[in-house]
Backbone bond lengths (Angstrom), bond angles and torsions (degrees), N, CA, C in turn:
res aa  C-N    CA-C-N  psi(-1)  N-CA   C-N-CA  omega(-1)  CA-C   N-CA-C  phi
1 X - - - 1.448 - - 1.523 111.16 -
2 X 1.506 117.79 -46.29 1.111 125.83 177.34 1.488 118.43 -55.68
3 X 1.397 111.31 -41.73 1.584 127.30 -167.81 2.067 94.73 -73.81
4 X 1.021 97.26 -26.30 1.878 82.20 -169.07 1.241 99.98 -86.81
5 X 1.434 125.58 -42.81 1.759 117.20 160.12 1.469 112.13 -20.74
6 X 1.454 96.87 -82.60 1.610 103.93 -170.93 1.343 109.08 -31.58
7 X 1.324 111.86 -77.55 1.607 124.69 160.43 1.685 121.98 -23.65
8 X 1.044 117.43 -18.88 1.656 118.74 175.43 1.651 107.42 -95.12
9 X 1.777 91.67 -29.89 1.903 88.85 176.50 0.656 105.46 -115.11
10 X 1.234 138.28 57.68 2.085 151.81 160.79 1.489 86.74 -123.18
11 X 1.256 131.84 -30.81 1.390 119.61 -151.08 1.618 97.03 -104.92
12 X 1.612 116.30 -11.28 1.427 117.88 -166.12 1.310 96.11 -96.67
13 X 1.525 117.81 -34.66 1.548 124.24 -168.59 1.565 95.55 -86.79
14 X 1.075 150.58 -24.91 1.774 148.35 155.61 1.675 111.42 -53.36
15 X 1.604 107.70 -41.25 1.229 102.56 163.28 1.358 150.13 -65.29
16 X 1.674 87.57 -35.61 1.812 113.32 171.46 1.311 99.95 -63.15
17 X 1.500 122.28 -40.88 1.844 120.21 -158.24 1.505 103.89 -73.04
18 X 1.355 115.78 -42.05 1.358 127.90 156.38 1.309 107.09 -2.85
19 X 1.776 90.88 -103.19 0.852 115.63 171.74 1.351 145.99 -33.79
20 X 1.009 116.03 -25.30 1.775 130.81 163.97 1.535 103.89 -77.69
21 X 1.362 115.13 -49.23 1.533 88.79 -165.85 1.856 113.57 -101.45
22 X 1.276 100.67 15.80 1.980 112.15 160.84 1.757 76.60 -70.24
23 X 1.433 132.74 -84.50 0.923 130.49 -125.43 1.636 111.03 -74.06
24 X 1.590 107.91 -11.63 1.377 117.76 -170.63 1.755 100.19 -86.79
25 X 1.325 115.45 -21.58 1.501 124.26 -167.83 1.578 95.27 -102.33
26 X 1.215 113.34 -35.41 1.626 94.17 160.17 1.414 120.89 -60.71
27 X 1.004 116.70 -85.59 1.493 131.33 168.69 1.732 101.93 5.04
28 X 1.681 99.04 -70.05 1.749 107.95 -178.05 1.431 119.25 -39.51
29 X 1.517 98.97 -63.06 1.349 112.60 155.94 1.920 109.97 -10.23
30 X 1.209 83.25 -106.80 1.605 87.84 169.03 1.265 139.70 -0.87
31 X 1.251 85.72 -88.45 2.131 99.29 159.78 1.365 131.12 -52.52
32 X 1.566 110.55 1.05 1.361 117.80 -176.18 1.847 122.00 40.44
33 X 2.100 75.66 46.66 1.598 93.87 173.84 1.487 107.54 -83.42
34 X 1.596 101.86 -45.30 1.592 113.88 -151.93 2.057 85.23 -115.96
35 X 0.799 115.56 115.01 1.657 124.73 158.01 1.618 122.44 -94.44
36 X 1.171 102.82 175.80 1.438 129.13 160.68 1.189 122.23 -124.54
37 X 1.415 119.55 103.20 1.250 128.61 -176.62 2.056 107.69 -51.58
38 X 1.383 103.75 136.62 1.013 114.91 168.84 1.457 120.99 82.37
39 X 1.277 110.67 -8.55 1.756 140.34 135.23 1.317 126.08 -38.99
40 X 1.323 138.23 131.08 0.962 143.51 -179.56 1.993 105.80 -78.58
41 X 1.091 140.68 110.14 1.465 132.51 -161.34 1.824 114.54 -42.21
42 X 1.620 96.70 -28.61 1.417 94.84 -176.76 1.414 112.12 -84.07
43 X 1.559 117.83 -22.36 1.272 120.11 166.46 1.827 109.63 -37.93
44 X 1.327 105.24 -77.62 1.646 138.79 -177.34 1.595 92.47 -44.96
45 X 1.240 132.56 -48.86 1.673 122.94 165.59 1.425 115.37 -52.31
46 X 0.532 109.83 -48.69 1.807 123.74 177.82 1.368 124.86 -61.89
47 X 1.099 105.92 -22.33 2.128 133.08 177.08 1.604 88.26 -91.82
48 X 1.198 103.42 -53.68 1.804 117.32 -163.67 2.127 99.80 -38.20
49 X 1.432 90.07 -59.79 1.477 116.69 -169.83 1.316 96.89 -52.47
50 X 1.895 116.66 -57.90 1.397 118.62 -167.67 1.181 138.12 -58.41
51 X 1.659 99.89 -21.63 1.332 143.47 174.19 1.839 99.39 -57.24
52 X 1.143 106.71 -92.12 1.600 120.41 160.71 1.472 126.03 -4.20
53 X 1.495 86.11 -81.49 1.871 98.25 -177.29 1.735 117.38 -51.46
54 X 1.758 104.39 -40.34 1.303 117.32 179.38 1.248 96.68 -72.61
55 X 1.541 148.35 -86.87 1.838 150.14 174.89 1.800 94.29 1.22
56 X 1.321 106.68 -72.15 1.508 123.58 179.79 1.542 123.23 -39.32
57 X 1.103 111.13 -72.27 1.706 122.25 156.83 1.355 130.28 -36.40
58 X 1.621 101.01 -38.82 1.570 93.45 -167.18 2.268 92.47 -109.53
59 X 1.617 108.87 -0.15 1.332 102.78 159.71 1.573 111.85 -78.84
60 X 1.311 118.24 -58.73 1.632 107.03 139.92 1.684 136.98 27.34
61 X 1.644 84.67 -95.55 1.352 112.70 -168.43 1.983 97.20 -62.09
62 X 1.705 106.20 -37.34 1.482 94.71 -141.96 1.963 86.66 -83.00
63 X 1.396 109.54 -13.30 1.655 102.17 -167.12 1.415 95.75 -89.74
64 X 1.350 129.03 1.61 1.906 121.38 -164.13 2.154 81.04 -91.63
65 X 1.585 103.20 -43.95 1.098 104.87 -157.75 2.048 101.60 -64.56
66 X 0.623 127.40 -27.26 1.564 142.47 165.51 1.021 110.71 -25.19
């Protein structure tokens, strides 16, 4: 009983970390912190965003399903 706890919050805290750093590499994206070489910058803004909206949606999706 004890072991699947742990195991439910190893698996929630892998998700949260996820989740922070889709949204931290979007973000970069954005700010034309973090690029893609050989990318046009507005390209890499545009991933940045896609990055985001999708992180967002499917954090969303996974807490409705809860």
């Amino acid at each position: 009983m004890v072991g699947k706890k742990v195991k439910s919050i190893l698996n929630f805290v892998a998700w949260l970390t996820g989740v922070i750093v889709s949204l931290a590499v979007g973000f970069a994206m954005i700010d034309g912190v973090l690029y893609v070489r050989w990318l046009p910058e507005i390209i890499t803004q545009v991933a940045g965003w896609i990055v985001i909206i999708t992180t967002l949606l499917s954090a969303a999706l996974a807490l409705l399903k809860q």
